[in-house]
Every structure is written in structure tokens, then in C-alpha cells.
N, C-alpha and C positions, 0 to 999 in steps of 0.2 A: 530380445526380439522373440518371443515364445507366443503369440495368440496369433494363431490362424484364421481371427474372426474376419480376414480384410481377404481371405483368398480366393481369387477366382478360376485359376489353374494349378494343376499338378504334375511334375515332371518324376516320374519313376525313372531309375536304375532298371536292367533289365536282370542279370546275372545274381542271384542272390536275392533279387526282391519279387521280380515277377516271376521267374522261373528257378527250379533248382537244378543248374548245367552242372554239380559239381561230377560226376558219374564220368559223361563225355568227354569236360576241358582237363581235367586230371589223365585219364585214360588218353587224349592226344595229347598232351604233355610230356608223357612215358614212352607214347609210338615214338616220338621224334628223337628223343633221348635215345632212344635204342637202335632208329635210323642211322644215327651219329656213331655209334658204336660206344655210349653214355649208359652206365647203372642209372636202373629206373629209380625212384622213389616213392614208399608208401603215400599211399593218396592224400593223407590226412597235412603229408610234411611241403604238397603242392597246393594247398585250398588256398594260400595264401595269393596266390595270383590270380585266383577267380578276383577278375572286376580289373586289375593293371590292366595296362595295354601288351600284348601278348611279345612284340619286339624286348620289350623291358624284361619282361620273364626270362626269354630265352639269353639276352644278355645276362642276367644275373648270375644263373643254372649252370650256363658255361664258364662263368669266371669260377665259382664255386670252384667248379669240377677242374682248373686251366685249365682250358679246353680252348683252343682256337677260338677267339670271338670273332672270325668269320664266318665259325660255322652257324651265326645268328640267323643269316638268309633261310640258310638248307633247313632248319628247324623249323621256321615260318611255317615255309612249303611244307615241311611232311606234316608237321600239327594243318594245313588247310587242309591237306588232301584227303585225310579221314574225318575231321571233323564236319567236313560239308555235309557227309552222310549220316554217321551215328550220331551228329547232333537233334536229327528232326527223329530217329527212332529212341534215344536215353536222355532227353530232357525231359522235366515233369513241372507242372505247374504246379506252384506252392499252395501248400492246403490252405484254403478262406481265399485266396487272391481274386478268383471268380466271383466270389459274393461280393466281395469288396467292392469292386469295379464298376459290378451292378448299382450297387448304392453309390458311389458316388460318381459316376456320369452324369444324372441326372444336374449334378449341383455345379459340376466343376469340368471346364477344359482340360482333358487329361492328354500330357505327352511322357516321350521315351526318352532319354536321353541315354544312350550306352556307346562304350568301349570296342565293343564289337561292332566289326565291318555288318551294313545294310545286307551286302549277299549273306551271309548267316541269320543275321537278324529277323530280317522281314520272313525266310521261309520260316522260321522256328514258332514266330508269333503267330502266323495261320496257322502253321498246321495245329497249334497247341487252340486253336478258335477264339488269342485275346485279341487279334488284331483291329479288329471293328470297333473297340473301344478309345482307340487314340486318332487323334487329331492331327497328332505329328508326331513323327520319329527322326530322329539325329540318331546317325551314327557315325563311326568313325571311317575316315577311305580304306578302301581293301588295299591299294597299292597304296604307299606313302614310308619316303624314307626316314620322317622323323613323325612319332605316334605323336595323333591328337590329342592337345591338352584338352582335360574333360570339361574344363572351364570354357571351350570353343565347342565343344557339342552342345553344355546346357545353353549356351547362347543360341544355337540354331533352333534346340528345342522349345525353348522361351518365345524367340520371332515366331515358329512356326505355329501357335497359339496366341499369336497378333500382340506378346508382350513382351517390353523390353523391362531393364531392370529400374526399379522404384524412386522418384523423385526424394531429394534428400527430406529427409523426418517423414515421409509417407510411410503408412507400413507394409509391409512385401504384398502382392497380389498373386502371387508364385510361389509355392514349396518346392523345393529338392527332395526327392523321399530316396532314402541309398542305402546299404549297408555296409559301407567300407568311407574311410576317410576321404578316397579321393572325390566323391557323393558329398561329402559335405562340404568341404573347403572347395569345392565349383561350386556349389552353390552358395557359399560367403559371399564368394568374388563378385555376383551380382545382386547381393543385397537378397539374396531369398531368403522365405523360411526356411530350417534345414530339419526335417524330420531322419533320424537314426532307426534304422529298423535291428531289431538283436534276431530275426529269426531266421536271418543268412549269413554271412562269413563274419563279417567284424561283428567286434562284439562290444559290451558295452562302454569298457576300457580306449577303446580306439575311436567310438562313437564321441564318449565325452572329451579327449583330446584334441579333435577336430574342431571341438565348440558344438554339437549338433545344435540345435535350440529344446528339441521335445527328443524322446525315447518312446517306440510303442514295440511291444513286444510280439504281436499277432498284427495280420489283416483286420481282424476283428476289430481290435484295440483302434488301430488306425480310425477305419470308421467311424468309430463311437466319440473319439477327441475329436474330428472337424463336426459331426455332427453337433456336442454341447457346442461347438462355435457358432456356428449357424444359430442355434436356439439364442442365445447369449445375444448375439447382432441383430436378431431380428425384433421390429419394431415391437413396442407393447401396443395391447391390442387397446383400442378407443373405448374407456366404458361407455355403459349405453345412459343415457340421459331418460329420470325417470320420469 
């Protein structure tokens, strides 16, 4: 299932693919850790939880560490309580993701489907000015004691772009665009296309393991594969009768 010529929406990842939080969620990763009374971690040895659901993280971090896995809560809270702020001033939007956006609004229902709680979410998307481009945004509850399967956000993302998942041998009408596996085995689970992006955290090795269906390496690249699709699906033109 690799030809996007049938798609008429697209559901982005936000962490990794629309914006690069790694700066922020690493840096509240380490406050919380340190809250705890936990050794930090160089940042590079935290990327890996850019895109999990943040409960997961801090469970992991603490068993690593023994560390009381009650102290899962206290972590939450001190990773939210800084990150509501330095997220909207140490997020940066991914070089090309703007132009991209640009070109392909016009052609396609674009939504959001992410891991992070809607309070993070939606301030981050304004203030960074992608927010006007989506249609719908799914994110995960702020409160919730067991994290959203990301398979149940691309669902609300998918409904909120008036589509559900594809009648059997139809081909998808929906891409997952993500950069980490759990981006693409959500979007298996409902029959989407699964486009793997390498220019945020996973990488190709983890991309192809999930199954992605396509690999594009840039914003750029992305464009330019739906666009031959588009060229490709679209009707040939009538010659003219002499």
C-alpha cells in the first residue's frame, strides 16, 4: 500500500515532524528528574521519548533508576509545570514545514494527531502561526490515568476530517505522516497510508520496522511524492479534434 494517488487527507504527528520540541521535552525531562532527587541525563540519551506518551517515559526513567514508581505522578506534575512555559519560548518549527503546508492545503484535509495533552498543544501551534492550516487536532487528555493509545487519537483525527478508515480493497484516503513507530503502527491499525519522515527522531531503521509504506527525508521531499501523485491520478487531458 504505497501510492498516495487516492489521498484526500493528512494527519501529521506534531513532535518531530511539525515542530522540533527536542530542546524543551528533554530540558523538562531532567527538571523532573531532578525534582525527584534523580541524575539528569544527557539529552541525546532522552530523545527517545520525544513522541511516547509522557506517563510511559517517566515510568521507564524511574524503574531504570529503582526509583519508587510512584514517583510517576510527581514527575508528570514537575515535567507540566515548566513545560507549559518554555515550551511556547524553545519550540521551533521544522525548516520546509511552512512551505510544505502551504502547498499542500490547497489539495488536501490536513489534521494533527499527537501524544501531547491539547493544553500544550494548541498554545504551541499558534504561537509557532501553523495553527490555521488544520482542520482538526486530536490530542491526548491532560488528566488520564492510563495514556492514550495513539491509535484512538488518529481516530478522532481521521473523524475530525469527516473520514473514517477505508472499505476493505479500497485504497486509503488518509496518510499518517509521523516520525517514530508509534505514527505508523496507528496508522496501520486503520488502514492508512503510512508515510515515515527521517528528519525527526526515528530514524530509518525504526521507520522500516513499523512497516511505513513510503520514506521522505525533508518537507520538501514530502511535497513533491503527493504532488507526482496528484499529476499521475489526474485525468489525461482530451485531444482536441482536428
Amino acid at each position: 500500500m504505497s501510492d498516495p494517488s487516492a489521498l484526500t487527507a493528512l494527519i501529521f504527528d506534531l513532535d518531530g515532524v511539525l515542530v522540533d520540541s527536542r530542546v524543551p521535552i528533554t530540558a523538562c525531562l531532567n527538571h523532573a528528574l531532578a525534582e525527584v532527587g534523580l541524575a539528569a541525563e544527557p539529552e541525546a540519551a532522552l530523545r527517545r521519548w520525544i513522541g511516547p506518551p509522557l506517563r510511559e517515559a517517566f515510568t521507564v526513567l524511574l524503574a531504570e533508576r529503582g526509583a519508587d514508581p510512584a514517583l510517576t505522578d510527581v514527575c508528570v506534575e514537575h515535567y507540566r509545570a515548566r513545560y507549559g512555559s518554555v515550551s511556547l519560548t524553545e519550540t521551533r518549527v521544522m525548516p520546509g514545514i511552512e512551505e510544505a503546508l502551504a502547498a499542500l492545503a490547497p489539495h488536501y484535509r490536513l489534521a494533527v494527531a499527537t501524544s501531547k495533552p491539547a493544553a500544550f498543544a494548541v498554545p504551541i501551534l499558534d504561537r509557532l502561526g501553523l495553527a490555521g492550516w488544520f482542520r482538526s487536532l486530536a490530542a491526548a487528555p491532560l488528566v488520564d490515568t492510563h495514556a492514550e493509545p495513539k491509535s484512538a487519537t488518529v481516530a478522532r483525527a481521521l473523524a475530525g476530517v469527516g473520514l473514517g478508515p477505508p472499505a476493505a480493497g479500497a485504497p486509503p484516503s488518509a496518510a499518517m505522516i509521523g516520525d517514530r513507530h508509534l505514527d505508523v503502527e496507528a496508522g496501520r491499525r486503520w488502514g492508512l497510508l503510512t508515510i515515515g519522515v527521517t528528519w525527526g527522531i526515528g530514524d530509518v531503521a525504526e521507520l522500516r520496522g513499523a512497516g511505513a509504506d513510503l520514506l521522505v527525508a525533508s518537507p520538501g521531499e514530502l511535497t513533491a511524492r503527493l504532488a507526482e501523485a496528484r499529476a499521475r491520478a489526474a485525468p489525461s487531458a482530451t485531444p482536441r479534434r482536428a
